[in-house]
N, C-alpha and C positions, 0 to 999 in steps of 0.2 A: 509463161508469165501469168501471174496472180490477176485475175480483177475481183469487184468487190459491188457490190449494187446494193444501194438501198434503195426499198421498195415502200408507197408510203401511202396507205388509203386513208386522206383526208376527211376528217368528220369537222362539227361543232363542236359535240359533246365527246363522243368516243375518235382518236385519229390510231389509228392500225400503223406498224410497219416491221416490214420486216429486213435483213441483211445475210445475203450469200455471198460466199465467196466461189470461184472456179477456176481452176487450173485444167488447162486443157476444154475438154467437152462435160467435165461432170461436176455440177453445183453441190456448196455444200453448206449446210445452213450456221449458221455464227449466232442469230437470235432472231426473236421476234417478240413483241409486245404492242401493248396500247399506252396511248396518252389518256389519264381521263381528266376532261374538262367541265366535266355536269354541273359541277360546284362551283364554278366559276361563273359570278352573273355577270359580269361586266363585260360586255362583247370584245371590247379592247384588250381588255385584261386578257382573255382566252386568246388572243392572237399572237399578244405578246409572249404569251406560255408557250404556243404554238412553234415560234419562232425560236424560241432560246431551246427547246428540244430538242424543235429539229438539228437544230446546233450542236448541241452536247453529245447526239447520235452521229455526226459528221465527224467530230473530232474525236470520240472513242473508237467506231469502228472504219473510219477514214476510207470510205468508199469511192470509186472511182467513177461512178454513174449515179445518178438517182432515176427512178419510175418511180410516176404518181399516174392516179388512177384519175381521168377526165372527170368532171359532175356528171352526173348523170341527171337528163335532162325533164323533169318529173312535172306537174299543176302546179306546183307550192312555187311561185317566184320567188318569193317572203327565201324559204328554205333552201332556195337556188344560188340567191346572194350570198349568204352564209357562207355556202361549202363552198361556193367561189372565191369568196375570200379566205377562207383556211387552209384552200388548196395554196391560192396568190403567196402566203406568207410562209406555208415552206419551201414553194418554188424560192422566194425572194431567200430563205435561208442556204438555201442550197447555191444560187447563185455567188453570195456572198462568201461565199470558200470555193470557187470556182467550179463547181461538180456541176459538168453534162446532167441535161436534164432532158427523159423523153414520158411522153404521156400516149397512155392507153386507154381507149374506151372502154365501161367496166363489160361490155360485150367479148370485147378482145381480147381482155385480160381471159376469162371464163373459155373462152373458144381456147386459147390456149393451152390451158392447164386442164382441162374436161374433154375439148373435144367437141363441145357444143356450150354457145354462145348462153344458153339460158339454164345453165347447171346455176345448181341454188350455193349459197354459203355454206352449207351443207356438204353439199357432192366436192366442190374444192378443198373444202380443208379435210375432205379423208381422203383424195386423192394427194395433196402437198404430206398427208401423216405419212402415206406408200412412199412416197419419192422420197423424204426424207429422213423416214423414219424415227418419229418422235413419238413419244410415250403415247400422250397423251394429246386429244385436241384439245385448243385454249377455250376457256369456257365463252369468251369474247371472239366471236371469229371475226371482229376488223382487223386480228393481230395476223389471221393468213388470209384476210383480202390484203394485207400490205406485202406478207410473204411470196403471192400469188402475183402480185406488181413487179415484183425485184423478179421472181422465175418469168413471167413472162418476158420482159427484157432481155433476161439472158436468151432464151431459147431466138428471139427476133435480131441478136446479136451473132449468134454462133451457129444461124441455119439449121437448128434441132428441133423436133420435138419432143415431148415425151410420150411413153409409151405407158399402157396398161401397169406392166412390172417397173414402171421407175428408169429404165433407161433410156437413153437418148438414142435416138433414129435419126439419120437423117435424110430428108424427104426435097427433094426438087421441086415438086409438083406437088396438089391437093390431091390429084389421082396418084403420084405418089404414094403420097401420106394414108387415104385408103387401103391402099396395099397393103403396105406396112403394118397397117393398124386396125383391124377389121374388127376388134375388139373394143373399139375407141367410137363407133357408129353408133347413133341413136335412130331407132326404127319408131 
């Protein structure tokens, strides 16, 4: 059976996401994109974009999960509020079409998809380019911190990792998963 995850790094200005589908054990990517909201001064105003997005992305590609990525918990309270609220309103989107919703710390997410918790935006979206093989990276990487949402889930749903070359392990244990992946270790 089909499932379907969208995955959705929350911003103010820039919101990422992205949507896999997977049959069996192997993810396959449907798309990825950003919302930009820069232009939009009205706080309100950006939420409410926010929301009707995340919508319009529920009801095209009718996913069966959503992951969003935790705030990350940073000095700026000011800037804490924000993404708490941006996150709040596509949770509240997703809600409102009934889709399961699980949240990742952006630690989690990165440990996931890298292998270690403090790979940059950078190191993930050339790893998510290997696994999925897409052309080209988005010039915006919120579009695979959203992609990197939705893969993490799957893999925390279907006991896998991934591996160096793109496919799926599956690993019992973190000793394990070393095993397995010795190539995936940061010294």
């Amino acid at each position: 059976m089909e499932c379907k995850i969208l995955g959705i790094d929350p911003g103010t200005n820039i919101m990422g996401y992205g949507v896999i589908s997977a049959e069996d054990k192997t993810p396959k990517l449907e798309t990825m994109g950003v919302i930009v909201l820069n232009k939009i001064t009205d706080p309100y105003i950006k939420l409410a974009t926010i929301h009707e997005r995340v919508i319009k992305l529920i009801d095209e590609f009718k996913p069966d999960e959503c992951a969003i990525e935790a705030p990350f918990f940073g000095q700026n309270v000011q800037s804490m509020l924000k993404l708490g609220r941006a996150q709040g309103v596509a949770i509240a989107a997703a809600i409102s079409r009934q889709i399961p919703i699980a949240e990742y710390a952006p630690r989690k997410i990165k440990l996931a998809i890298t292998g270690t918790g403090d790979a940059s935006k950078e190191q993930v979206a050339g790893i998510l380019q290997h696994i999925f093989r897409f052309a080209d990276i988005p010039k915006n990487l919120d579009a695979t911190d959203g992609l990197a949402a939705a893969l993490c889930h799957f893999y925390q749903k279907s006991g896998t990792v991934a591996s160096a070359h793109g496919s799926a392990k599956h690993a019992k244990s973190w000793a394990d998963f070393v095993n397995k992946n010795p190539d995936r270790l940061v010294k």
